[in-house]
Backbone atoms as SQL, in Angstrom:
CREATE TABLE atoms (id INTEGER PRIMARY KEY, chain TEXT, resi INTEGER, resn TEXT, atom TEXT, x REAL, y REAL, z REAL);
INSERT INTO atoms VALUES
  (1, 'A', 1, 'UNK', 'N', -7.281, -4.185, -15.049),
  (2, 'A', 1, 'UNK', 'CA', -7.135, -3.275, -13.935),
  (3, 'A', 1, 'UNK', 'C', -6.779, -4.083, -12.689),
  (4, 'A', 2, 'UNK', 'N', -5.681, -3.139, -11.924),
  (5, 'A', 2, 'UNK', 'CA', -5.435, -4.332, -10.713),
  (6, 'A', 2, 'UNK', 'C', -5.522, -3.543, -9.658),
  (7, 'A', 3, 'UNK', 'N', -6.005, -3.508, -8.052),
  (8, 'A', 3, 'UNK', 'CA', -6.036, -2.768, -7.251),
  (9, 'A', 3, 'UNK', 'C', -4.663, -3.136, -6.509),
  (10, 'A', 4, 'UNK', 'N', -4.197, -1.759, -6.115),
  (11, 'A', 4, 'UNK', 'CA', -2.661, -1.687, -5.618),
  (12, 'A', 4, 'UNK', 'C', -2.816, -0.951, -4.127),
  (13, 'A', 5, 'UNK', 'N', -1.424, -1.523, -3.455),
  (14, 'A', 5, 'UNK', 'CA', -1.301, -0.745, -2.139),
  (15, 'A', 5, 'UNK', 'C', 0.250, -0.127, -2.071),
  (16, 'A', 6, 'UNK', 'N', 1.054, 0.817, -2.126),
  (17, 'A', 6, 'UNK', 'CA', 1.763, 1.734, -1.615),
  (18, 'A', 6, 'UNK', 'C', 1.902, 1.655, -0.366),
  (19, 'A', 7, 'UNK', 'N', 2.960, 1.038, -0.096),
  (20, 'A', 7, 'UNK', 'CA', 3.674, 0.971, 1.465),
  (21, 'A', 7, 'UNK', 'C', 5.453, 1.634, 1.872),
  (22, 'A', 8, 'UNK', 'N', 5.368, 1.555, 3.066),
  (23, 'A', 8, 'UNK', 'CA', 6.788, 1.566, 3.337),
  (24, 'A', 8, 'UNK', 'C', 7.672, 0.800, 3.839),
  (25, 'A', 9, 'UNK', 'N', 9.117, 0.985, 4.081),
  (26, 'A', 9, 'UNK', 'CA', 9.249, -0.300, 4.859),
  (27, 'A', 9, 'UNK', 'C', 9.142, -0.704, 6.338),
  (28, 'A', 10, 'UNK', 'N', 8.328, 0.405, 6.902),
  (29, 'A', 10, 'UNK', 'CA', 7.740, -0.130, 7.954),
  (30, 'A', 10, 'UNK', 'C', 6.215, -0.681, 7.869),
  (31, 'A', 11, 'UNK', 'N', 5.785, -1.029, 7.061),
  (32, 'A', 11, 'UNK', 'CA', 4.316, -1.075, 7.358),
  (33, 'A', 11, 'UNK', 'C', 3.356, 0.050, 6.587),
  (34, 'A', 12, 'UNK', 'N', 3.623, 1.127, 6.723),
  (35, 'A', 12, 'UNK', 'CA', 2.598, 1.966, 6.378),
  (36, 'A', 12, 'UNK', 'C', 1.986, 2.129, 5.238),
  (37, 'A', 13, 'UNK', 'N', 0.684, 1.829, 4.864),
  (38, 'A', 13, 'UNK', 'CA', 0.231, 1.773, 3.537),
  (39, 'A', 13, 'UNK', 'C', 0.218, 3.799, 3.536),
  (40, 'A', 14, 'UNK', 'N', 0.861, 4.023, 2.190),
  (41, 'A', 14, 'UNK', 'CA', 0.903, 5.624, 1.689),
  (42, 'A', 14, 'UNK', 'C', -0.052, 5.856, 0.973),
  (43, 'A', 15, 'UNK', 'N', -0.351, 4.875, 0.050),
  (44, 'A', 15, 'UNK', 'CA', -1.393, 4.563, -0.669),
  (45, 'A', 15, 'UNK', 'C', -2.218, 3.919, -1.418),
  (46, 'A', 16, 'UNK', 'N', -3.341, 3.849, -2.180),
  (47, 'A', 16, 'UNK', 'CA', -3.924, 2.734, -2.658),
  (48, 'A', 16, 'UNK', 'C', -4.841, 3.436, -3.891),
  (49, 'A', 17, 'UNK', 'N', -5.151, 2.210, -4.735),
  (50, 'A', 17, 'UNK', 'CA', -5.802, 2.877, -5.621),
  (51, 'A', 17, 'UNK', 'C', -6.354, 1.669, -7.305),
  (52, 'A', 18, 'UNK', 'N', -6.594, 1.777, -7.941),
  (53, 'A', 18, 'UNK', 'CA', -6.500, 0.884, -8.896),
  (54, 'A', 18, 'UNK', 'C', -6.016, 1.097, -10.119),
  (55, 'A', 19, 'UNK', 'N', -5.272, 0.670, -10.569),
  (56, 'A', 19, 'UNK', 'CA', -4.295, 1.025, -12.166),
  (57, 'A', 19, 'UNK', 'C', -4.301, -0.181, -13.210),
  (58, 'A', 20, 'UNK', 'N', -3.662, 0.181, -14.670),
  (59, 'A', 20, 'UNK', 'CA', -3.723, -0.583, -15.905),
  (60, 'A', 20, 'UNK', 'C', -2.187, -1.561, -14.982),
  (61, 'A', 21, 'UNK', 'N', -2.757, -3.130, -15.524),
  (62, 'A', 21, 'UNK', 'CA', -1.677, -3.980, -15.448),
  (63, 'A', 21, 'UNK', 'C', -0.106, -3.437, -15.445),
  (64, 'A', 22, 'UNK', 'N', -0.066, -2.597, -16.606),
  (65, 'A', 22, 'UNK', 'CA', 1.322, -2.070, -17.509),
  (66, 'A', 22, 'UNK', 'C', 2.107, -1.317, -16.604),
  (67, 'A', 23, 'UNK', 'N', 1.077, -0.336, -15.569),
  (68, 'A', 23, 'UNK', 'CA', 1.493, 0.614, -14.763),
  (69, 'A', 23, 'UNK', 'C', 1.597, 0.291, -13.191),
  (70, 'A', 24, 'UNK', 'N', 1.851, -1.286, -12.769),
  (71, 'A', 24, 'UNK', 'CA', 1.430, -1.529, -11.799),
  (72, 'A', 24, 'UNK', 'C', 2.988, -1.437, -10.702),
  (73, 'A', 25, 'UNK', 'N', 3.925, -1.278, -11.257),
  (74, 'A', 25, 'UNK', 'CA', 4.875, -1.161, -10.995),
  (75, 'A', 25, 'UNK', 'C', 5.803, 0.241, -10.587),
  (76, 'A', 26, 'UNK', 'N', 4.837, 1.177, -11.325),
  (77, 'A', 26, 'UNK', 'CA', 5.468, 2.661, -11.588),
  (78, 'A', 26, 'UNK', 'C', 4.323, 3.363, -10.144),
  (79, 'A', 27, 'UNK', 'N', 3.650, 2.629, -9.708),
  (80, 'A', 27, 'UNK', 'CA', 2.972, 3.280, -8.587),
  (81, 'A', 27, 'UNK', 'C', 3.697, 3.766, -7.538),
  (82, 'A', 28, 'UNK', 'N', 5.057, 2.800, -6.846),
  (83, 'A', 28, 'UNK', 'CA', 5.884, 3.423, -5.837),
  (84, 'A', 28, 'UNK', 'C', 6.893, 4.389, -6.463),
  (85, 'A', 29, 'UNK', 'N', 7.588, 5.129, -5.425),
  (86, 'A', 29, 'UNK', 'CA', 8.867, 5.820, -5.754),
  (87, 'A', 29, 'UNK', 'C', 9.727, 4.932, -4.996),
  (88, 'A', 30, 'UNK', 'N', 10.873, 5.802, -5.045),
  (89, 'A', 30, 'UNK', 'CA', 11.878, 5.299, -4.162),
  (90, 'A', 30, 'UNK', 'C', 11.638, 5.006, -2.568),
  (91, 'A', 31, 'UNK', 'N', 11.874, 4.398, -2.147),
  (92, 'A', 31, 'UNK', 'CA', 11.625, 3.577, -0.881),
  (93, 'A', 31, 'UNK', 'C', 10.566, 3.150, -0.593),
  (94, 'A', 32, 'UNK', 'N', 9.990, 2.840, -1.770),
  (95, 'A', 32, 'UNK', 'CA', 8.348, 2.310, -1.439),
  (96, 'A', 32, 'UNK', 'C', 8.377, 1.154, -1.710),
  (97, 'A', 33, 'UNK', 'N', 7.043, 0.459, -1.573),
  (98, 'A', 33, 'UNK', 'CA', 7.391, -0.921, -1.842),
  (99, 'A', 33, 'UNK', 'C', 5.580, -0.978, -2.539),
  (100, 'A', 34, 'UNK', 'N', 5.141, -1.670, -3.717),
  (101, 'A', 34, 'UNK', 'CA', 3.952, -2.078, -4.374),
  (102, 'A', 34, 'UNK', 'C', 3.565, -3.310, -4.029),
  (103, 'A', 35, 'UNK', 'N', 2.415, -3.277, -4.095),
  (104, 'A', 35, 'UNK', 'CA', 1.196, -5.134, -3.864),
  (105, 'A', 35, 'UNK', 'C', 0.289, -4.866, -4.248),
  (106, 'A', 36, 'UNK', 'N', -0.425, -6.185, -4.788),
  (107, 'A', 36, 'UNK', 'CA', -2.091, -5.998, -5.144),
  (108, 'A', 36, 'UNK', 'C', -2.750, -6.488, -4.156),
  (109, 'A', 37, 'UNK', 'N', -3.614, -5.309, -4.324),
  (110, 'A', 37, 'UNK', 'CA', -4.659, -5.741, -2.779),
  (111, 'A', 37, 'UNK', 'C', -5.272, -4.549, -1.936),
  (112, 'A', 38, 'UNK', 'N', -6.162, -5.036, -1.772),
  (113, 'A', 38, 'UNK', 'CA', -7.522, -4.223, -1.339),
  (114, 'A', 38, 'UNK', 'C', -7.144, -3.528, 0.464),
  (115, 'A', 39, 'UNK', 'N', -6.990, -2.608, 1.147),
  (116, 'A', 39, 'UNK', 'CA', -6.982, -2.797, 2.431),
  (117, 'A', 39, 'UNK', 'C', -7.262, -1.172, 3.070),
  (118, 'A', 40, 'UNK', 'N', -7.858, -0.878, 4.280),
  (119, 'A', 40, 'UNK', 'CA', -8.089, 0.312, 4.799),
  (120, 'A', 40, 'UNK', 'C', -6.870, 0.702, 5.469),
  (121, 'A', 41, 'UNK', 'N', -6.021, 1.588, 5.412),
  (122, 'A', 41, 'UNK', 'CA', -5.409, 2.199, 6.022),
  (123, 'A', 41, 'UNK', 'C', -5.101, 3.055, 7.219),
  (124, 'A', 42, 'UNK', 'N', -6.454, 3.018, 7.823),
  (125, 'A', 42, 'UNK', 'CA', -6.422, 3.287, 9.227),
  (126, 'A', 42, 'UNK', 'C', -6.857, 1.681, 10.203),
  (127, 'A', 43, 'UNK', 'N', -6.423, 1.317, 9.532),
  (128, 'A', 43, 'UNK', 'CA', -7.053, -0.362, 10.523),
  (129, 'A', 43, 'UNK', 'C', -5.944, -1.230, 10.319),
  (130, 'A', 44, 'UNK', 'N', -5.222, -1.265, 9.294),
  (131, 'A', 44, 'UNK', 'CA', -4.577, -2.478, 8.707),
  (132, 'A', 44, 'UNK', 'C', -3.143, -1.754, 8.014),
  (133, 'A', 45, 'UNK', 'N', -2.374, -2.898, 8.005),
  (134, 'A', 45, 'UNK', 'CA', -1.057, -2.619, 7.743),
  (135, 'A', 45, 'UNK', 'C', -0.323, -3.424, 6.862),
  (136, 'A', 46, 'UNK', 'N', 0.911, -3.038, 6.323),
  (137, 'A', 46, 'UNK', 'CA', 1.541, -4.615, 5.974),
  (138, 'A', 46, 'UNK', 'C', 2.697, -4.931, 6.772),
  (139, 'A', 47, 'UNK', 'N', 2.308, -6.225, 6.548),
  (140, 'A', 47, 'UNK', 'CA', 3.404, -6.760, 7.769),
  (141, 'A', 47, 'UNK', 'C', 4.843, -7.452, 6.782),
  (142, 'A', 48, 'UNK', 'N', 5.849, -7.703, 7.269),
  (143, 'A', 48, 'UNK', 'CA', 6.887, -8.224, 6.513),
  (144, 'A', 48, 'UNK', 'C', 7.159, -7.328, 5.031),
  (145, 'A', 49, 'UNK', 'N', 7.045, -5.851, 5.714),
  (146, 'A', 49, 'UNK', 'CA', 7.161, -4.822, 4.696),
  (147, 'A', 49, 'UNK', 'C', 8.699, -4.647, 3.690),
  (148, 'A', 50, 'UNK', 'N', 8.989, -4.985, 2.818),
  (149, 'A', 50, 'UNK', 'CA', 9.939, -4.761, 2.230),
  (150, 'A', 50, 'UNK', 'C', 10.024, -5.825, 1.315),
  (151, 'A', 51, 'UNK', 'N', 9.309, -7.256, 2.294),
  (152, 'A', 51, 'UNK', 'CA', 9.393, -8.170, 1.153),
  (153, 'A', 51, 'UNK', 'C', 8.149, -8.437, 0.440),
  (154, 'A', 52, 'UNK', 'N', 7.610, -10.046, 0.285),
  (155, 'A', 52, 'UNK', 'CA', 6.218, -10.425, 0.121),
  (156, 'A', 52, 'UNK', 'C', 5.296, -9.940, 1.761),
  (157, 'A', 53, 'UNK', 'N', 5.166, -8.626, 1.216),
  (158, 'A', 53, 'UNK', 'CA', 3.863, -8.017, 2.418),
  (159, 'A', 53, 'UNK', 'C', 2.633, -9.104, 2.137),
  (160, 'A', 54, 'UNK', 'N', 1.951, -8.436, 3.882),
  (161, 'A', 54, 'UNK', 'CA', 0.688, -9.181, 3.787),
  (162, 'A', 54, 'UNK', 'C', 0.180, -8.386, 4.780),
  (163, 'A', 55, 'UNK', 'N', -1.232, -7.977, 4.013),
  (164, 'A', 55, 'UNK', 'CA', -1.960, -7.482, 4.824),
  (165, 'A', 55, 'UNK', 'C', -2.723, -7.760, 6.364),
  (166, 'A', 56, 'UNK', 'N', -2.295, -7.255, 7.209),
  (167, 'A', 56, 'UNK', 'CA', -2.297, -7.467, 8.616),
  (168, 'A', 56, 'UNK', 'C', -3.207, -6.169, 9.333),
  (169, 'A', 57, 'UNK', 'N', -3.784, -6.349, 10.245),
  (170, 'A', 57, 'UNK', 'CA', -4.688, -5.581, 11.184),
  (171, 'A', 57, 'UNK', 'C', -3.554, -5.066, 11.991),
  (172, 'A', 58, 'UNK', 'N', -3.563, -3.732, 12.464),
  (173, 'A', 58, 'UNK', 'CA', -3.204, -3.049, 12.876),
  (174, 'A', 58, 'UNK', 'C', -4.088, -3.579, 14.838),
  (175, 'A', 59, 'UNK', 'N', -2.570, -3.092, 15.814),
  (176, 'A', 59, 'UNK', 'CA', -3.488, -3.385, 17.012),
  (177, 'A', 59, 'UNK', 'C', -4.390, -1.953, 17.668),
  (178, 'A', 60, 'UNK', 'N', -5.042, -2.605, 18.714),
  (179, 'A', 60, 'UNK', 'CA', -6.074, -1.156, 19.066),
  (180, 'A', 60, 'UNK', 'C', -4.933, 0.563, 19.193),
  (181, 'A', 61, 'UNK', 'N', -3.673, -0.606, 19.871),
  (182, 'A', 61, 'UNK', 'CA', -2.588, 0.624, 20.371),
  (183, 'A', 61, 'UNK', 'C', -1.740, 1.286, 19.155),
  (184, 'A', 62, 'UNK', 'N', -1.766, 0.916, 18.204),
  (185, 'A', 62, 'UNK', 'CA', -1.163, 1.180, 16.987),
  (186, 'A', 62, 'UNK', 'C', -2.441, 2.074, 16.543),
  (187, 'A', 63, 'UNK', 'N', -3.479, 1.786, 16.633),
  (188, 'A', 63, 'UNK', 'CA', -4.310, 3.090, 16.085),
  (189, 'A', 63, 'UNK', 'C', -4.541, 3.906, 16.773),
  (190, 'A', 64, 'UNK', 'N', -4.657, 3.876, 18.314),
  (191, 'A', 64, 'UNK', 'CA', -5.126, 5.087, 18.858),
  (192, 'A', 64, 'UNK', 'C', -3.666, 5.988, 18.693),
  (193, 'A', 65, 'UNK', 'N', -2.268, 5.266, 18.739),
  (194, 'A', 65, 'UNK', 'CA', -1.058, 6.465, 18.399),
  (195, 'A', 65, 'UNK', 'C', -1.622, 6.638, 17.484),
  (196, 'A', 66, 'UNK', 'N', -1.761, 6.579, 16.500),
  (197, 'A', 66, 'UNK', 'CA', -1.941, 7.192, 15.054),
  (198, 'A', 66, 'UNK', 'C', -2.843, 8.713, 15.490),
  (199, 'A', 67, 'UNK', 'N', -4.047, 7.870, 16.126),
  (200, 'A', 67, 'UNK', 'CA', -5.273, 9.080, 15.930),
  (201, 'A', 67, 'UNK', 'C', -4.448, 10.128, 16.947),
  (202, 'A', 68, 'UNK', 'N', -3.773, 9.737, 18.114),
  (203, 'A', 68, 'UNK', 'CA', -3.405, 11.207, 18.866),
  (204, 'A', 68, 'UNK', 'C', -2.499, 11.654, 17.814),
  (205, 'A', 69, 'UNK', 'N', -1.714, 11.461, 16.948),
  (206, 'A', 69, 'UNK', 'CA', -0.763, 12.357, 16.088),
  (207, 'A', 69, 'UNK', 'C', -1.453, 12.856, 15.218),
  (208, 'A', 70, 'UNK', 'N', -2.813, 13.041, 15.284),
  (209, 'A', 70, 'UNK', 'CA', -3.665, 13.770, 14.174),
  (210, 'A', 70, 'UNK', 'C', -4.366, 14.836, 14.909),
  (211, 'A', 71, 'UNK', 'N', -4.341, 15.722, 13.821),
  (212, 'A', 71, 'UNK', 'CA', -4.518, 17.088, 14.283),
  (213, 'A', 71, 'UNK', 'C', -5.777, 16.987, 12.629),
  (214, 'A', 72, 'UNK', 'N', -7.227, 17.794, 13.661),
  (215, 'A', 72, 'UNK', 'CA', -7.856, 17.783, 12.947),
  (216, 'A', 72, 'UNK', 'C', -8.369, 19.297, 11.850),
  (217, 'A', 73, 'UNK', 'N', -8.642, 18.866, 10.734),
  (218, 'A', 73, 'UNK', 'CA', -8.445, 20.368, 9.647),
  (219, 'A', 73, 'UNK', 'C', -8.999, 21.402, 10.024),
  (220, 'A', 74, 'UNK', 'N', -10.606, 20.944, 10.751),
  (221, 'A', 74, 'UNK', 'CA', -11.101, 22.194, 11.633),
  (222, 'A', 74, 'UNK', 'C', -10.226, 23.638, 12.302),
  (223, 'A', 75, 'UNK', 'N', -9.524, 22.827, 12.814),
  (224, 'A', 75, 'UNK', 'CA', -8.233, 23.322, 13.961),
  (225, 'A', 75, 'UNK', 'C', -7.117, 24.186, 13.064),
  (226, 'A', 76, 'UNK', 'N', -6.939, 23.805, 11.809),
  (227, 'A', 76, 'UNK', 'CA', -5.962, 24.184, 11.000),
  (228, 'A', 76, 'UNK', 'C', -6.058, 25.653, 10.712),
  (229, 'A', 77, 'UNK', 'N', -5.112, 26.648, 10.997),
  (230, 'A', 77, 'UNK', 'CA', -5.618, 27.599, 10.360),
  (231, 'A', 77, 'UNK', 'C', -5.581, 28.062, 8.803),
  (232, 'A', 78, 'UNK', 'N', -6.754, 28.760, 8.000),
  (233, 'A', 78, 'UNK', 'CA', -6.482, 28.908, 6.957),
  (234, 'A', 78, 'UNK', 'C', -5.872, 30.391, 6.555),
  (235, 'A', 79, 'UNK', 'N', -5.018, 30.770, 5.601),
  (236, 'A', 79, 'UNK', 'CA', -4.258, 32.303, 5.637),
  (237, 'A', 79, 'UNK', 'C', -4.205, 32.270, 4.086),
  (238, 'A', 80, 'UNK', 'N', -4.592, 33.324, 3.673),
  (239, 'A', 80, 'UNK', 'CA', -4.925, 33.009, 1.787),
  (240, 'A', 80, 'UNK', 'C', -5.200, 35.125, 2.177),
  (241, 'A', 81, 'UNK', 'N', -4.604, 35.372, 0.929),
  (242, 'A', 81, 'UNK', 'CA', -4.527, 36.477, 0.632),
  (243, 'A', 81, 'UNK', 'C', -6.377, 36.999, -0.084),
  (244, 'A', 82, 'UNK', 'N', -6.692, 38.375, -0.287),
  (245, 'A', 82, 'UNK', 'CA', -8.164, 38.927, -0.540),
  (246, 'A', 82, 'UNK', 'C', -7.520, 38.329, -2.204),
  (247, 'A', 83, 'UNK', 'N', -6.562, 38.585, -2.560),
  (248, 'A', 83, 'UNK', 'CA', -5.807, 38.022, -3.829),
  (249, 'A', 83, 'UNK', 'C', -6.452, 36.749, -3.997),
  (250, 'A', 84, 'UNK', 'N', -6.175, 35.952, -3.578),
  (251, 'A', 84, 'UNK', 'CA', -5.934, 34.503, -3.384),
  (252, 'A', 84, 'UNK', 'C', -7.515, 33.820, -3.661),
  (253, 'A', 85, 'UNK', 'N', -7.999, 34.194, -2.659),
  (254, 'A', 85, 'UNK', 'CA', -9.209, 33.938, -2.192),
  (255, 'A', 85, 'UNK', 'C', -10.548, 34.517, -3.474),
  (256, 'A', 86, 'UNK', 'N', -10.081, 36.193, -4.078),
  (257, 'A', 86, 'UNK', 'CA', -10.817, 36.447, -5.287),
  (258, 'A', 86, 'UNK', 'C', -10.558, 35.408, -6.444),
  (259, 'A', 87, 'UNK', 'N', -9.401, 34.914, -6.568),
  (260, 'A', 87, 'UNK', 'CA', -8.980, 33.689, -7.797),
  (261, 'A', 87, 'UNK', 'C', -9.826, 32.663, -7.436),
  (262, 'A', 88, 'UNK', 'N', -10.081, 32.193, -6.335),
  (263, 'A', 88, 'UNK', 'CA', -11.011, 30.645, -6.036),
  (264, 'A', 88, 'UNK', 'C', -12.333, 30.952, -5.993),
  (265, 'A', 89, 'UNK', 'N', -12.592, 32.078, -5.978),
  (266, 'A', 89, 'UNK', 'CA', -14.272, 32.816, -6.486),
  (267, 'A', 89, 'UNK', 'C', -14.170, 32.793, -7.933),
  (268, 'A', 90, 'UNK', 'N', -13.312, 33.093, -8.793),
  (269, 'A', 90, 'UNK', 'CA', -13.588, 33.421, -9.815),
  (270, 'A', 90, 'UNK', 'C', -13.807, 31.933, -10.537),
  (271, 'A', 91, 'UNK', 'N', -13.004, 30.899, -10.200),
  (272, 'A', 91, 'UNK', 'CA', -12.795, 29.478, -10.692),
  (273, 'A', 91, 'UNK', 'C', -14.178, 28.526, -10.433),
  (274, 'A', 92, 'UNK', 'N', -14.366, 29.250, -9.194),
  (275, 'A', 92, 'UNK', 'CA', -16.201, 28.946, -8.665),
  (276, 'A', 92, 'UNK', 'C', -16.960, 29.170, -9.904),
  (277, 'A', 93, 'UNK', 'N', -17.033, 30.429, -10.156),
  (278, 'A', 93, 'UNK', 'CA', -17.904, 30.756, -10.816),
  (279, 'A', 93, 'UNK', 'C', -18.031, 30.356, -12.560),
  (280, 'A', 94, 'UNK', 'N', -16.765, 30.093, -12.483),
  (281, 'A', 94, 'UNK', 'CA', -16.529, 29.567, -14.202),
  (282, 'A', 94, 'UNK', 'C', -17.217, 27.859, -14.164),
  (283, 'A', 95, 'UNK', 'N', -16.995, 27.122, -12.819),
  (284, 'A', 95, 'UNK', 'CA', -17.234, 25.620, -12.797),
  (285, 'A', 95, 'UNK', 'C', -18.860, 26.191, -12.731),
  (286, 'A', 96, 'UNK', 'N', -20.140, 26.584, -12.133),
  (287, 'A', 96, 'UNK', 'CA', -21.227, 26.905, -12.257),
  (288, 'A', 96, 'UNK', 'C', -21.538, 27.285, -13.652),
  (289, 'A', 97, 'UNK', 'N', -21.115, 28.345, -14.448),
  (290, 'A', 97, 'UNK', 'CA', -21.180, 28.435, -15.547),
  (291, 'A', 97, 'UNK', 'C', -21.190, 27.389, -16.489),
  (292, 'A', 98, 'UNK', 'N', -21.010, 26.308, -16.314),
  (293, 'A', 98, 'UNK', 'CA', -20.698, 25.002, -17.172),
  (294, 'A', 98, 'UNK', 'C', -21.681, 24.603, -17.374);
């Protein structure tokens, strides 16, 4: 098992996670770029993205943009049909049943 990071070619880790050796390659899509390695994604970045990345700290000003472009889920509105909403009761109730 190897732990992987999902980036772009600016920097941005997309994602992370841990996978079989075999599959360590099939983690990006197109324009992504793969590495092994451990790192938080709201703190840290890769730097020299496209080639041999390396995990780098993000500065204070690089995170607080981040956090103002976030809009928090609270805030989100939710819109789901009496339809909708009876199906995710019913799926409730089958996972309790277990």
């Amino acid at each position: 098992m190897k732990p992987f990071l999902v980036y772009d070619k600016h920097g941005k880790i997309l994602r992370s996670g841990i996978c079989q050796d075999s599959t360590f390659y099939r983690q990006a899509h197109d324009g992504e770029f793969v590495m092994e390695g451990i790192a938080d994604d709201t703190t840290q970045k890769i730097d020299n993205a496209g080639l041999k990345g390396k995990i780098v700290n993000k500065t204070s000003e690089e995170i607080e943009a981040e956090k103002s472009k976030e809009k928090p889920c609270e805030k989100w509105p939710a819109h789901i049909t009496n339809e909708q909403w009876q199906s995710v009761l019913k799926r409730l109730d089958k996972l309790e049943a277990r």
